[in-house]
C-alpha positions in Angstrom: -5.1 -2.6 1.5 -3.7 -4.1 4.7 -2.1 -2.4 7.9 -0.3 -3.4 11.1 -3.3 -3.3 13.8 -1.1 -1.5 16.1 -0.8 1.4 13.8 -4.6 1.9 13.2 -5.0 1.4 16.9 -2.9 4.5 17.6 -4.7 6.9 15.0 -8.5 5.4 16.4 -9.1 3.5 13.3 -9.9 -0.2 14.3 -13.3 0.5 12.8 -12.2 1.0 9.5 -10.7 -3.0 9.6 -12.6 -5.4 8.1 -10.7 -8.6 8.6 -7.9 -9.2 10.9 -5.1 -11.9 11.4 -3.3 -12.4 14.9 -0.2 -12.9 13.0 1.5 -12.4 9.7 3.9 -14.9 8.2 6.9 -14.9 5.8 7.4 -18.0 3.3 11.0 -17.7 1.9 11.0 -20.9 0.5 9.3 -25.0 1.2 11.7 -25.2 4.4 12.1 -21.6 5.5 9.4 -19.6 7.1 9.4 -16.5 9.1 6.6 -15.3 11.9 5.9 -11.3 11.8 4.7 -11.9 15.4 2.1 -8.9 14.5 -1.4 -8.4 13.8 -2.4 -7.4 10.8 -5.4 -6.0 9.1 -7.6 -5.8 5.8 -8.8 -1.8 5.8 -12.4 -1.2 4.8 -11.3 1.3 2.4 -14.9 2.6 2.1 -15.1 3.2 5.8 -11.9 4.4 6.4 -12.5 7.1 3.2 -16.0 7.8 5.0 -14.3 8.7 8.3 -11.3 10.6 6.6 -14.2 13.2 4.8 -15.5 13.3 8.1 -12.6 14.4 9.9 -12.2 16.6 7.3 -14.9 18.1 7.2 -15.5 19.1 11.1 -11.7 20.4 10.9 -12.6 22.8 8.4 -10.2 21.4 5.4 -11.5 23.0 1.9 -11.6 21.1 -1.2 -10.5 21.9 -4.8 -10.9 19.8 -7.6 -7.9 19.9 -9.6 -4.8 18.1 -10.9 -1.5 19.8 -9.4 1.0 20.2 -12.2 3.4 21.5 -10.6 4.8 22.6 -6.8 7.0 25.4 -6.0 8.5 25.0 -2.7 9.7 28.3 -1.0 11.6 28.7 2.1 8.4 28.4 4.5 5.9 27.7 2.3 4.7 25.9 -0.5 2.4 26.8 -3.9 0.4 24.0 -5.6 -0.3 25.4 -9.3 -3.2 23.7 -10.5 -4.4 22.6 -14.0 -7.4 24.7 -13.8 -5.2 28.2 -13.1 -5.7 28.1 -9.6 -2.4 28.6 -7.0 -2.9 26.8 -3.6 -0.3 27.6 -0.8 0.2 24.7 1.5 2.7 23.9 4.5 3.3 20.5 4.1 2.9 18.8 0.5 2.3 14.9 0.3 3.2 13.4 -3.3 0.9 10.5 -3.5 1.4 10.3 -7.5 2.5 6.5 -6.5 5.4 5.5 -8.6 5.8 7.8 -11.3 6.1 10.5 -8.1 5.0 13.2 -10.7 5.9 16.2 -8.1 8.9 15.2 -7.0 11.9 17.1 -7.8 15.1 15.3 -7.3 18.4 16.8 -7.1 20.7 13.6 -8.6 19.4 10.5 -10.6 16.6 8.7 -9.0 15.7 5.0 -9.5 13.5 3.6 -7.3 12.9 0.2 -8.8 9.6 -1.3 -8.8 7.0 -3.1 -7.6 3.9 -4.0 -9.1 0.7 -5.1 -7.6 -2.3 -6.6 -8.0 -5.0 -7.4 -6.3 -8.8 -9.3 -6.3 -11.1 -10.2 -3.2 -12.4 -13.8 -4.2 -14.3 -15.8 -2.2 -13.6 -19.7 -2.9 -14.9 -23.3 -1.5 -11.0 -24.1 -0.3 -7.4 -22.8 -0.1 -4.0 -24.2 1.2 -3.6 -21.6 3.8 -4.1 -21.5 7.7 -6.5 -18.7 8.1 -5.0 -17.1 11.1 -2.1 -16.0 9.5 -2.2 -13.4 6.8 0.4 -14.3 4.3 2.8 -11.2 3.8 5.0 -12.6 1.5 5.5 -15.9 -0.3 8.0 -16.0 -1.9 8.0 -20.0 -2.9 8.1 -21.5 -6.6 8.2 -25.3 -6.5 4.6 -25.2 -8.2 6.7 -24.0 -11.0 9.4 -27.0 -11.2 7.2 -28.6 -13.6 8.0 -25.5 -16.2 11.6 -24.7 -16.7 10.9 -21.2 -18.3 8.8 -19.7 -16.2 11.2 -20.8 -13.2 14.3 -19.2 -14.4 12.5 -16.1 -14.9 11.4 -16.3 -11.5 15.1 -17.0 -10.8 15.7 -13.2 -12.6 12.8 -11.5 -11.3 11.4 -13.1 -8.3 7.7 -12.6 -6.9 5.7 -13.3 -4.0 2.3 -13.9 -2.9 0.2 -11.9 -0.7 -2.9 -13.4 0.5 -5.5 -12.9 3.1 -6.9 -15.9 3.6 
């Protein structure tokens, strides 16, 4: 996962960074770049789920291990009904289902489109990019002039590359 420093910064997280760039770049095609101008960061997602539990924990936050099935929102609260028969009010309910949004209830049609991603840490001997820039999106395709199929699809349903190098 990566984040703008400046937004770790404010919630005291810099420790939970692993790897950071001084600037984050945009390649829209061979001739067209554009500079974020912002630092950017790789989290330590082990780190920054160690100092989550922590915080937590000295706050006095509870745990229950359950799937939510269903919310019920009333008019100042909320009720999380959970698989195992148990009803949880909350005050503030955050769907992170990702993008099937499971608990959402929408009150008109609802496409939202998609975006997949995926993602490896791989250390190799050489790559083509400057490693003080993380590379937010990359949107170029002339490695693919040499294959007319795969660059029309591209054409239909572009993609990018994000790398930090």
């Amino acid at each position: 996962y990566g984040v703008w420093v400046d937004e770790f910064e404010a919630m005291d997280l810099l420790d939970c960074l692993d790897t950071t760039w001084s600037s984050a770049i945009v390649y829209i095609d061979d001739q067209t770049t554009k500079e974020l101008g912002r630092p950017y960061g790789r989290v330590n997602r082990k780190q920054l789920k160690s100092k989550m539990m922590q915080k937590c924990i000295s706050n006095g936050v509870k745990f229950h291990q359950a799937k939510v099935v269903k919310v019920v929102h009333e008019e100042a609260k909320s009720l999380l009904i959970c698989n195992d028969g148990v009803t949880i009010q909350a005050a503030v309910v955050l769907d992170a289902t990702g993008f099937s949004r499971c608990l959402v209830q929408y009150d008109k049609p609802y496409n939202p489109g998609y975006q997949v991603a995926y993602g490896i840490v791989a250390e190799v001997e050489e790559h083509p990019f400057d490693v003080n820039k993380m590379i937010f999106m990359d949107w170029r395709d002339s490695h693919l002039n040499g294959n007319t199929e795969l660059k029309e699809r591209n054409s239909k349903i572009p993609t990018f590359l994000y790398a930090m190098p």
